[in-house]
FILUM-89881 format. One record per residue: residue number from 1; residue in three letters; x, y, z of N, C-alpha, C in turn. Coordinates in Angstrom, 1 decimal, m for minus. Example, Ala and Ser with C-alpha at 12.3 -4.5 7.8 and 13.67 -1.06 7.14 Angstrom:
REM residues 2
{1 ALA {13.2 m5.7 7.8} {12.3 m4.5 7.8} {13.2 m3.3 7.8}};
{2 SER {12.8 m2.2 7.1} {13.7 m1.1 7.1} {12.9 0.0 7.9}};
This chain:
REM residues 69
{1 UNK {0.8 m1.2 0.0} {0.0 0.0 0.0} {0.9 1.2 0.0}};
{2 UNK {0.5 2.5 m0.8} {1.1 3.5 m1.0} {1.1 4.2 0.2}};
{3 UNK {1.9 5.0 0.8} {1.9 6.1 1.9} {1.0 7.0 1.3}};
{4 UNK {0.3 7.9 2.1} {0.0 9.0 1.4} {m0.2 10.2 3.0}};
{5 UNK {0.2 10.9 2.4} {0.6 12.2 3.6} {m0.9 13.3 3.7}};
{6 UNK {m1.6 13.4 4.6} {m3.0 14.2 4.9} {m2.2 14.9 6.2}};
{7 UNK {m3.1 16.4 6.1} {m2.5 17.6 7.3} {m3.8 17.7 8.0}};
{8 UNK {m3.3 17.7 9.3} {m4.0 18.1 10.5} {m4.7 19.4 10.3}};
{9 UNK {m5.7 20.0 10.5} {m5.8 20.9 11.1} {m6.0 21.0 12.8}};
{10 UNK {m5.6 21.7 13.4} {m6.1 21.6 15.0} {m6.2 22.9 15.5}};
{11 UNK {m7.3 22.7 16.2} {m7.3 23.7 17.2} {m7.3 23.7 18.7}};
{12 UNK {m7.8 24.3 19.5} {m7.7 24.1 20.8} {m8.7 24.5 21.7}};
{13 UNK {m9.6 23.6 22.1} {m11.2 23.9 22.8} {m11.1 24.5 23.8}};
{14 UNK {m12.4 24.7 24.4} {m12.9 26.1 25.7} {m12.2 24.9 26.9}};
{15 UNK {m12.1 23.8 26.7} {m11.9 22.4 27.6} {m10.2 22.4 27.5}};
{16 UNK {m9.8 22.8 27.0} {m8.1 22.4 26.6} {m7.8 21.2 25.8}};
{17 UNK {m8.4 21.1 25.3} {m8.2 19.7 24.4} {m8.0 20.1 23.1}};
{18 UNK {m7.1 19.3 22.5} {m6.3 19.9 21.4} {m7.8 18.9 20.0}};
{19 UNK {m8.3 19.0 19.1} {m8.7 19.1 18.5} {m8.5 19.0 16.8}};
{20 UNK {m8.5 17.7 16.0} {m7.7 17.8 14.8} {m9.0 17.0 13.8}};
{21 UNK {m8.2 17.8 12.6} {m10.0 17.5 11.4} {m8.7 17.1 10.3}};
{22 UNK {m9.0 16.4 9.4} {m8.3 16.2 7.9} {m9.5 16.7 7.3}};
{23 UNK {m9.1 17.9 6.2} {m10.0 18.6 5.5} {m10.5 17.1 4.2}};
{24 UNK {m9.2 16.6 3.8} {m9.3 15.9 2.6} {m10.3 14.9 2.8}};
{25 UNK {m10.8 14.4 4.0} {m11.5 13.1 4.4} {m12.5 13.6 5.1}};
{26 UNK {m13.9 13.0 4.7} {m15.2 13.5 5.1} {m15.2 12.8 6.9}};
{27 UNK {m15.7 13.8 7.4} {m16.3 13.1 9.5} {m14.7 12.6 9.8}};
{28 UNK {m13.5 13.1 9.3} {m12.4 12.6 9.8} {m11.9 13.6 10.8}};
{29 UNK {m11.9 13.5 12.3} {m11.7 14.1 13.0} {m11.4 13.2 14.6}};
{30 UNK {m10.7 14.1 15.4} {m10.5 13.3 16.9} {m10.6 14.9 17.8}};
{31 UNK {m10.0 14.1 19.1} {m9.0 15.3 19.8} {m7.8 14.0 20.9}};
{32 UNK {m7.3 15.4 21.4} {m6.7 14.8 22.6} {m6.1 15.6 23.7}};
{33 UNK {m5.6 15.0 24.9} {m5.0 15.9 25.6} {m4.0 16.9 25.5}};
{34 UNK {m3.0 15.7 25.1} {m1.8 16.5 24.2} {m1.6 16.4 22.8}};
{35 UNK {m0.9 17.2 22.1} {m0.6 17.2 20.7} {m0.3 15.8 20.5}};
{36 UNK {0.7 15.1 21.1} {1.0 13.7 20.9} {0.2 12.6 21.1}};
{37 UNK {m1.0 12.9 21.7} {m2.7 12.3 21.8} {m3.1 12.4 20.9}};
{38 UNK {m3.7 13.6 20.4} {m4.3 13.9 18.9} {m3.7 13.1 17.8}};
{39 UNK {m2.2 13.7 17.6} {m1.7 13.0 16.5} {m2.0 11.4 16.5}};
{40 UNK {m1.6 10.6 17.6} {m1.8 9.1 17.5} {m3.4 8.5 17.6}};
{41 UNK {m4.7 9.6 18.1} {m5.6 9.1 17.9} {m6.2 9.8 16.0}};
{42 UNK {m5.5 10.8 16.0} {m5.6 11.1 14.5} {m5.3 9.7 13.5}};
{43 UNK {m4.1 9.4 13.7} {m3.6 8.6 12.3} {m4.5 6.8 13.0}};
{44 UNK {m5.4 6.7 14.0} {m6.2 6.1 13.9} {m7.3 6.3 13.1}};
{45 UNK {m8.1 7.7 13.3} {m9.3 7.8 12.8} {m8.8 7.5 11.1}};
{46 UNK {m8.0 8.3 10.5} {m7.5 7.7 9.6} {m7.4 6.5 8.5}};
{47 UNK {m6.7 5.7 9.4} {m6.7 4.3 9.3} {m8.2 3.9 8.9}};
{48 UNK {m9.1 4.2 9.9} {m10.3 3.3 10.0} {m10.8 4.3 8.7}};
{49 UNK {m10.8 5.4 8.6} {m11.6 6.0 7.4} {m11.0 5.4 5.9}};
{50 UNK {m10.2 5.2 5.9} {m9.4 5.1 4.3} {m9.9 3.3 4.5}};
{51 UNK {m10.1 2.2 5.8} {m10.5 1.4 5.3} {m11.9 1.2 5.1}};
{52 UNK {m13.1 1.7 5.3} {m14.6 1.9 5.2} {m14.7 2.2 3.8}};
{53 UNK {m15.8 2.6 3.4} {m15.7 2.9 2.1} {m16.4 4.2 1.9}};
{54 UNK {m15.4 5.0 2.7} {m15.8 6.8 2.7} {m15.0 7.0 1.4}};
{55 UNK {m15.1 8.1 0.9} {m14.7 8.5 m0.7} {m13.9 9.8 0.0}};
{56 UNK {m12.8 10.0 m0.4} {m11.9 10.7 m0.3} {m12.3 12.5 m0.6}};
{57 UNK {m12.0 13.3 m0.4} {m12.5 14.0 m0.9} {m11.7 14.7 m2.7}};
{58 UNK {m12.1 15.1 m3.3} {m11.2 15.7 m4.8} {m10.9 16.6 m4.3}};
{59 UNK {m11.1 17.6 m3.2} {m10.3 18.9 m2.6} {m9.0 18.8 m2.6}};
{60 UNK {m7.8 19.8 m2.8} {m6.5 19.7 m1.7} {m6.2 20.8 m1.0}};
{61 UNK {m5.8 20.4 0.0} {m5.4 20.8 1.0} {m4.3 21.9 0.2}};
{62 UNK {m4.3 22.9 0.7} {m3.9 24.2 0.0} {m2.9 25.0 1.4}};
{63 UNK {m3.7 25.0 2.7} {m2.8 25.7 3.6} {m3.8 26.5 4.5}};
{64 UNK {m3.2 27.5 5.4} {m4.2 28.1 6.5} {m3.6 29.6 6.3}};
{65 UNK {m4.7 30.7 6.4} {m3.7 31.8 6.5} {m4.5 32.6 7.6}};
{66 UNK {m4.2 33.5 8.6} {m4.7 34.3 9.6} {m4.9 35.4 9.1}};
{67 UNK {m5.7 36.1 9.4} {m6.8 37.4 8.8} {m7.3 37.9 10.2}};
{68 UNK {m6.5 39.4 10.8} {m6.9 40.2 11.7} {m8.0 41.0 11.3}};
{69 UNK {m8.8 41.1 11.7} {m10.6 42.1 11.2} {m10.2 43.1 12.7}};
């Protein structure tokens, strides 16, 4: 099976819990306590998404930019 590389987005709840979505994959999302929580229950949800038969999305992931109003 091919590797294939998907980015986190995360953020960080009213709870402290770190919080992470893959734009490219539909309902793919976790959190955790620490970053190193997230990340290893991330590349779980992952896992289980790419084997179900969710459809990927045609989007790509392009990047994040901050915008002061």
């Amino acid at each position: 099976m091919t590797k294939k590389e998907y980015y986190v987005v995360i953020e960080r709840d009213e709870d402290g819990y770190y919080v992470g979505e893959v734009p490219q994959l539909k309902a793919c999302y976790s959190q955790g306590e620490t970053i190193d929580e997230l990340m290893m229950n991330m590349k779980e949800v992952i896992e289980l998404s790419l084997s179900e038969e969710s459809q990927e999305s045609s989007s790509e992931f392009v990047g994040i930019q901050k915008i002061v109003v």
